[in-house]
Backbone as a chain_set.jsonl record, in Angstrom:
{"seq": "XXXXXXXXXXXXXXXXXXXXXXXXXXXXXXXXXXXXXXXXXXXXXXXXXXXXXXXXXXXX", "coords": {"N": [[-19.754, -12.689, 35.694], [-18.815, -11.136, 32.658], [-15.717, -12.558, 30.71], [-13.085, -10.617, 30.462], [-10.567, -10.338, 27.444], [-7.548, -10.347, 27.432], [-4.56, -8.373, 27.61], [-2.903, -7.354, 24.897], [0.804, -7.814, 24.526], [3.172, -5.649, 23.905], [5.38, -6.299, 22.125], [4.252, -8.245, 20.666], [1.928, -6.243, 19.608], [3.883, -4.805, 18.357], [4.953, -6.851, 16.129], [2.884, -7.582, 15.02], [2.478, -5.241, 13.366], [5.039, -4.796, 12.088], [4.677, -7.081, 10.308], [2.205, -6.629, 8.413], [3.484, -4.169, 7.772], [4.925, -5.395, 6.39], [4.061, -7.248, 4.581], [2.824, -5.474, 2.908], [4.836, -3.758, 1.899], [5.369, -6.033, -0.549], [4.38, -5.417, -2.373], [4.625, -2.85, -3.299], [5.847, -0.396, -5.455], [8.624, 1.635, -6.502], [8.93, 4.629, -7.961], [10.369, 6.823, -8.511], [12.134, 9.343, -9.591], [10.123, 9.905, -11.434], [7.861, 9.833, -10.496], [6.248, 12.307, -11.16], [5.541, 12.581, -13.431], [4.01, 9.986, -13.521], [2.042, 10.825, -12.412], [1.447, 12.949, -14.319], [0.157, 11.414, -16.298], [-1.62, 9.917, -15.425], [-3.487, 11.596, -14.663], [-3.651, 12.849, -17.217], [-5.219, 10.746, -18.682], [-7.353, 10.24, -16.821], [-7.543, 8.044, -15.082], [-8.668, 6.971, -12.153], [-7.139, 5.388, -9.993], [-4.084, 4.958, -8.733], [-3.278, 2.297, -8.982], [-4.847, 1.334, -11.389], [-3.847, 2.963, -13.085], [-0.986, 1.534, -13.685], [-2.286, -0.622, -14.806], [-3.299, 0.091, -17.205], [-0.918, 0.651, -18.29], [0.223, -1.606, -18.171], [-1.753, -3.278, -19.989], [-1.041, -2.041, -22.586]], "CA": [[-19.336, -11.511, 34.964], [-17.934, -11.383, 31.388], [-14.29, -12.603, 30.804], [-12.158, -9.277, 29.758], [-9.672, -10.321, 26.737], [-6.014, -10.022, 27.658], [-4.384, -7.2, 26.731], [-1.168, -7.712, 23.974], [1.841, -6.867, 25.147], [4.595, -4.384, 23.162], [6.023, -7.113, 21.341], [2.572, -8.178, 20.057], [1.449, -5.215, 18.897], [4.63, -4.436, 16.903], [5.023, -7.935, 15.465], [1.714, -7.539, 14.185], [2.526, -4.099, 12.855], [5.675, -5.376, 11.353], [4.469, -7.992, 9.644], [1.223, -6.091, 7.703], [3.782, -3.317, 6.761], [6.005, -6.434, 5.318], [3.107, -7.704, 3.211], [2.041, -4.132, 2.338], [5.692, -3.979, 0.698], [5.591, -6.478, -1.583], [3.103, -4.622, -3.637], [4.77, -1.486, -3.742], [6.529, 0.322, -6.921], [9.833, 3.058, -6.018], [9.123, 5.409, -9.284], [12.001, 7.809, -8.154], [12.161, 10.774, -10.718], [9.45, 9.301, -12.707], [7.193, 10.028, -10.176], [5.804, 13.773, -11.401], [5.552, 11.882, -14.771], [3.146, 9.201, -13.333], [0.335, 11.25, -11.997], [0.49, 13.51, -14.926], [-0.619, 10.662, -16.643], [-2.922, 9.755, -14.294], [-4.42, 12.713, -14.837], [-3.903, 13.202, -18.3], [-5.891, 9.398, -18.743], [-8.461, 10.443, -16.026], [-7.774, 7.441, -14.191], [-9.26, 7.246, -10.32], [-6.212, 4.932, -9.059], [-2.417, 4.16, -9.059], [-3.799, 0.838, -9.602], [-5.923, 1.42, -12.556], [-2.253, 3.282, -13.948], [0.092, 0.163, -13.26], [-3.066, -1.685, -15.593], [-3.387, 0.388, -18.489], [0.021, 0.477, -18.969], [0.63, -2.874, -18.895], [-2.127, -3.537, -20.959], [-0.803, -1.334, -23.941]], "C": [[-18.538, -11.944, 33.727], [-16.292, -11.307, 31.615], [-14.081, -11.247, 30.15], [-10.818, -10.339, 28.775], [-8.543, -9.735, 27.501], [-5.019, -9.389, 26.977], [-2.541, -7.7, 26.055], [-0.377, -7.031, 24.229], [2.754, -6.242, 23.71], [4.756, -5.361, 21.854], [5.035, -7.78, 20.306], [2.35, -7.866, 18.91], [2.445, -5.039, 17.442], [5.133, -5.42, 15.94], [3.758, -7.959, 14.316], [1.76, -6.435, 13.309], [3.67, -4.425, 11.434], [5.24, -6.57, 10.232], [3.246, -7.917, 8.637], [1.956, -4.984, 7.129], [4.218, -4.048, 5.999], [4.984, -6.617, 4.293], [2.755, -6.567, 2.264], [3.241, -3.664, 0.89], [6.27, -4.444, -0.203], [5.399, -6.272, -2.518], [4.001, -3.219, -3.957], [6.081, -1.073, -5.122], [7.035, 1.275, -6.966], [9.687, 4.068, -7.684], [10.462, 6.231, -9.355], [11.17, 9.127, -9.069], [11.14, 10.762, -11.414], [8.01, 9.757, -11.715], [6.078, 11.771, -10.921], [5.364, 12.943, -12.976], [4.037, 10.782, -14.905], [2.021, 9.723, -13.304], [0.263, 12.23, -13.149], [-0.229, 12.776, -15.899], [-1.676, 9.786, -16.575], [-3.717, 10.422, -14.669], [-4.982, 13.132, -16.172], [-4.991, 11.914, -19.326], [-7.016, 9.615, -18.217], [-8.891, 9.061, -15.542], [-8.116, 7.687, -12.57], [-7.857, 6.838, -9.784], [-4.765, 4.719, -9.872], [-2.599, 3.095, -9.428], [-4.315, 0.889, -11.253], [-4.756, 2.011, -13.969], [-1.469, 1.894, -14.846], [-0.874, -0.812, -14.546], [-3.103, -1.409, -16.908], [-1.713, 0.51, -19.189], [0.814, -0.917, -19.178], [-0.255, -3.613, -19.935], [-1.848, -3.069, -22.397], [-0.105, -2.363, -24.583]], "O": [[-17.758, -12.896, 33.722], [-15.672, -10.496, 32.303], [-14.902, -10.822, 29.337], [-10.14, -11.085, 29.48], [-8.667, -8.692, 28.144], [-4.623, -9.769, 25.876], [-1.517, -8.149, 26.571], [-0.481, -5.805, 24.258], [2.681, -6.735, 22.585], [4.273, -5.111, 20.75], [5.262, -7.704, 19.098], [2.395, -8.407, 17.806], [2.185, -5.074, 16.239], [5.724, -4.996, 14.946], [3.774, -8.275, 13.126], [1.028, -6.576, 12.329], [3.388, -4.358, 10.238], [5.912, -6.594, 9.201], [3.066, -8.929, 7.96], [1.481, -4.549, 6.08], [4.114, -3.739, 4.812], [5.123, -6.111, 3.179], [2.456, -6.707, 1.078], [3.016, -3.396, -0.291], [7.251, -3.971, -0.778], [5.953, -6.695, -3.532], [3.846, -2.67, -5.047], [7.071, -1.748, -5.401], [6.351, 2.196, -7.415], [10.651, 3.975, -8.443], [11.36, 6.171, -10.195], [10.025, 9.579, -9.092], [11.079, 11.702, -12.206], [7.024, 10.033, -12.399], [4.862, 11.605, -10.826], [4.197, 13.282, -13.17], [3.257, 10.708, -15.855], [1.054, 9.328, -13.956], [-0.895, 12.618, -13.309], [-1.207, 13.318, -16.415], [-2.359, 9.157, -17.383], [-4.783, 9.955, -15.07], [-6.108, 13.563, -16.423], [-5.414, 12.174, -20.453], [-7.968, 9.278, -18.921], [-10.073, 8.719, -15.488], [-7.708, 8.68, -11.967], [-7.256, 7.705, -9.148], [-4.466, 4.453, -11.036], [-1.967, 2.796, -10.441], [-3.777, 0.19, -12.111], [-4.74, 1.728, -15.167], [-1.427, 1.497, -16.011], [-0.248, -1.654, -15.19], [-2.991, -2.283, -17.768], [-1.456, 0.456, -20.392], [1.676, -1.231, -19.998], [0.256, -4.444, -20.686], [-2.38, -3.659, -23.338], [0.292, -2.212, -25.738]]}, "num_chains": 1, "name": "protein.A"}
């Protein structure tokens, strides 16, 4: 009969969880107030992404 994988315990799971939000927040960018400001330029650009934002304005 096929081996069954061993199931990850607690500590595991949230190590692994922890440690993909950590990477996730290296990338990220706190606008604050500035936020309402961002997407109308988003919008007013007719960019698709926050990404595609963050590019054209550093390319200017």
């Amino acid at each position: 009969m096929a081996e069954s994988r061993k199931r990850k315990s607690v500590f595991e799971v949230y190590e692994k969880k922890r440690k993909a939000s950590e990477e996730r927040n290296k990338t990220r960018v706190f606008l604050g107030d500035s936020f309402t400001r961002w997407r109308a330029l988003k919008a007013q650009v007719g960019l698709p992404t926050d990404a595609s934002v963050a590019k054209f304005l550093l390319d200017r």
